[in-house]
Each structure stands twice: as structure tokens, then as C-alpha cells.
C-alpha positions, -999 to 999 in steps of 0.1 A, spaced: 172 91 -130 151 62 -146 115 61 -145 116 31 -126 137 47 -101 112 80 -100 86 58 -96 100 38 -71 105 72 -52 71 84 -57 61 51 -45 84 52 -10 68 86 -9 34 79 -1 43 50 23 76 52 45 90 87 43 78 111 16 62 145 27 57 162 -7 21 158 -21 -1 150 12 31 166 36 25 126 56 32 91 45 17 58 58 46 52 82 42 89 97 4 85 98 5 51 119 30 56 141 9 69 167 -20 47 160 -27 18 188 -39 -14 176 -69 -6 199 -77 29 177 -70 5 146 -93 -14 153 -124 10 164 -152 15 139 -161 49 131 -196 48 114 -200 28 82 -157 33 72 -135 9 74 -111 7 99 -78 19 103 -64 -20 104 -85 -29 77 -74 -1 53 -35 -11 66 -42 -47 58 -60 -37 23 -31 -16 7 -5 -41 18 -25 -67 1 -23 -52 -38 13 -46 -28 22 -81 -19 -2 -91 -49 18 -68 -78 51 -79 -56 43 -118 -64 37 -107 -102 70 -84 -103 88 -121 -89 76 -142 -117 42 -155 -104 5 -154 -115 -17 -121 -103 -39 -144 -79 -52 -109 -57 -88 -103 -58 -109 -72 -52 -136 -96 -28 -107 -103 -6 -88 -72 -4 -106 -65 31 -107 -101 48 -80 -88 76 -85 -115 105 -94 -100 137 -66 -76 157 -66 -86 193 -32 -71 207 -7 -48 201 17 -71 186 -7 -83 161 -14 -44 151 27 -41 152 32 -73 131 8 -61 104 23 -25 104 58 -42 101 47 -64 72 35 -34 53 69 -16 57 85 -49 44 65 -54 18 64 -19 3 103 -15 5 107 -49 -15 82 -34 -41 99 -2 -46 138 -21 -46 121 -51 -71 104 -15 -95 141 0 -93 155 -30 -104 130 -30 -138 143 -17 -169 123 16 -181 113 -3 -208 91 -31 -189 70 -3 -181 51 -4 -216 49 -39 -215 16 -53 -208 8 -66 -175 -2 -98 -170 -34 -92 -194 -44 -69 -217 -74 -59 -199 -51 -45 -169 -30 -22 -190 5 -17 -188 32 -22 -158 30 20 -157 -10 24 -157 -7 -4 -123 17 10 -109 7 45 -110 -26 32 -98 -10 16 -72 5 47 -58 -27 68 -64 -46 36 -43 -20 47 -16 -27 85 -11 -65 75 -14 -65 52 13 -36 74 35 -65 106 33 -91 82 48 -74 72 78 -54 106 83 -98 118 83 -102 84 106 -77 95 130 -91 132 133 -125 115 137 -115 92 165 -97 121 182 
């Protein structure tokens, strides 16, 4: 198996259907979650919605990069979900992540193994490896906080 292809594994994993490292995924983890517990502060955290809406951001940001285009994602942004006020505005955003993360794991398959040591986009953001292995490590990061959210809000 390529390393594109493990990685594109790993990186499925984390987010629709993987049980190995954290024994959940994303998927698993918001299934049960309504868009009125998404949306429900707990303290100073963020919320369940806004940490949905934050991880599908750097994916649809690295997904625009993988197509061709410019890395125009920034960190002061990465949080500026619009406000949730029904179910199917909680559904849509769910469904966009599941969209979005299968479309980055097919376009990583479809690298060579050798794009992975290429630089990407700058020198100052490593390699295509070091971003995607951050990317996935962003993932289980933000996947323990709202698995903690959701123990904390029942």
C-alpha cells in the first residue's frame, strides 16, 4: 500500500469510520449530537458546532490547495461558524464535513508518494507529509474535546 493511500486511511480513520487509536471517529461521535447540544456552551470551550465547523475548515482549506489553488485559510477565521438555529443547519454542516473529508482522503490517494516531500505551498509550512500528518493529529485533538463536551453536557 502507498503512503498516500495509508495516509488517506489514517485520515478516514479519525473522521468517518476508524476505531483504532481513540476506538470513535467524528462521524460516530456526532451522530447522536442535536444541533441544540451543538450549539450549548459549556464554560469557556468551544462548542460542539464550532469545533465541527473549525476542522472542516483546514480540510476544505488543504482540499483547495490539493486542487491547484492558493492556501487562503487563516488561523483568525477558523472559528467564525455563523449562528446554528435548526436542525437542518446542524445536519447540513455535519454533511459538509463528511463531504469534504472523503474528497480529501480520495484527492491524498490519488497523490503520488513522492509529492509527499515536496514542499507545500511555502517553505515555512513544511512538506505535504508534515500538513498532513498535522492535519490528522488536528483531528483526534479536536474529536477528544467534544467526546469530553459531550460527557460534560450529559
Amino acid at each position: 500500500m502507498s503512503s498516500t493511500s495509508q495516509l488517506a486511511k489514517r485520515f478516514r480513520e479519525v473522521l468517518l469510520d476508524g476505531l483504532w487509536i481513540a476506538n470513535t471517529n467524528f462521524k460516530d461521535q456526532l451522530s447522536d449530537v442535536t444541533w441544540q447540544s451543538a450549539t450549548t456552551k459549556v464554560e469557556s470551550l468551544n462548542t460542539i458546532a464550532m469545533l465541527t465547523f473549525h476542522i472542516d475548515y483546514y480540510i476544505a482549506g488543504l482540499i483547495h490547495v490539493f486542487e491547484g489553488g492558493d492556501l487562503e485559510i487563516r488561523d483568525q477565521y477558523s472559528f467564525d461558524l455563523p449562528p446554528l438555529e435548526s436542525e437542518e443547519q446542524w445536519e447540513n454542516l455535519k454533511s459538509k464535513l463528511w463531504r469534504d473529508a472523503e474528497k480529501f482522503a480520495t484527492l491524498l490517494e490519488q497523490m503520488p508518494d513522492s509529492k509527499m516531500k515536496e514542499v507545500f505551498v511555502d517553505e515555512k509550512y513544511g512538506t505535504y507529509l508534515r500538513n498532513i500528518d498535522g492535519m490528522i493529529e488536528h483531528c483526534y485533538y479536536h474529536l477528544g474535546q467534544i467526546t469530553l463536551i459531550k460527557k460534560l453536557l450529559n
